[in-house]
C-alpha positions as CSV (number, residue, x, y, z in Angstrom):
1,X,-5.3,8.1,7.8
2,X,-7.0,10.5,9.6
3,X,-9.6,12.7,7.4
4,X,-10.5,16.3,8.8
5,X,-14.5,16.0,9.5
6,X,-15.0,19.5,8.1
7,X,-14.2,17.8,4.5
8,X,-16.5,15.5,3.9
9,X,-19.9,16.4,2.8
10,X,-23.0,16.9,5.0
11,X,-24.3,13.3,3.7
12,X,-20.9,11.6,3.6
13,X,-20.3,12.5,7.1
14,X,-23.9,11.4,8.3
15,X,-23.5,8.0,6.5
16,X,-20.3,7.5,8.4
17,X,-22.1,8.2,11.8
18,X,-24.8,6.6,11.6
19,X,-23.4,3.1,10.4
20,X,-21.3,3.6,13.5
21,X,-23.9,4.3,15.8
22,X,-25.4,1.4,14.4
23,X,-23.1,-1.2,14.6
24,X,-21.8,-0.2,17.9
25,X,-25.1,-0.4,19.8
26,X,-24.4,2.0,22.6
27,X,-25.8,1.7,25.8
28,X,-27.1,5.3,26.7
29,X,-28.3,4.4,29.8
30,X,-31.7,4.7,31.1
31,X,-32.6,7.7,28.2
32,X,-33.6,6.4,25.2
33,X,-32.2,9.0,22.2
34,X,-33.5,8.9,18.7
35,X,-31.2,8.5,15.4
36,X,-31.4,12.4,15.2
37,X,-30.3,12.7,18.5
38,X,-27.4,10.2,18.6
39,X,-25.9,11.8,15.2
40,X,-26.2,15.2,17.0
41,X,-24.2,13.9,20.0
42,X,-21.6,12.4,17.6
43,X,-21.7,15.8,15.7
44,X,-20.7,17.3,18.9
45,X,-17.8,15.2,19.7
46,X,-15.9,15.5,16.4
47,X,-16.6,19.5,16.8
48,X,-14.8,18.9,20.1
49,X,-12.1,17.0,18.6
50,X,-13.3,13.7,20.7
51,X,-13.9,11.7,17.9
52,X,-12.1,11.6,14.6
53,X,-12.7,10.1,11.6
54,X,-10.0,7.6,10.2
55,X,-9.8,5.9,6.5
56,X,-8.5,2.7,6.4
57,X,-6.8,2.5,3.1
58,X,-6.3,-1.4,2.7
59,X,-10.2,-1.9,3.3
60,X,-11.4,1.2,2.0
61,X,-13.6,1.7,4.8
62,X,-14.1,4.9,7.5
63,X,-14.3,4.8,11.1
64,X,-15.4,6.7,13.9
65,X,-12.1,6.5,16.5
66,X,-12.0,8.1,20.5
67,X,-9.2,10.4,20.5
68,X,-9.2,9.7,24.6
């Protein structure tokens, strides 16, 4: 079930993004980005409609899906 960003809380969504930037473990290249700097680019994508964020009911669990 997808779950409009603009919803959740400040804290709820910045939980959600950055245990996904976490476990995914991006490869940014040859720039290194801080946390800050990672959630901001996240931040950007779901503002862009990118990224959504999807609740997966039978695990209770959220995640961070490409819309591309």
């Amino acid at each position: 079930m997808e779950i409009p960003h603009s919803q959740l809380s400040y804290e709820a969504l910045r939980a959600i993004i950055e245990e996904f930037i976490s476990r995914e473990g991006s490869n940014y290249g040859p720039i290194e980005y801080s946390l800050e700097e990672k959630v901001g680019h996240v931040m950007q994508q779901l503002d862009r409609g990118e990224v959504v964020v999807n609740f997966d009911a039978a695990s209770e669990t959220c995640n961070l899906i490409s819309t591309r």
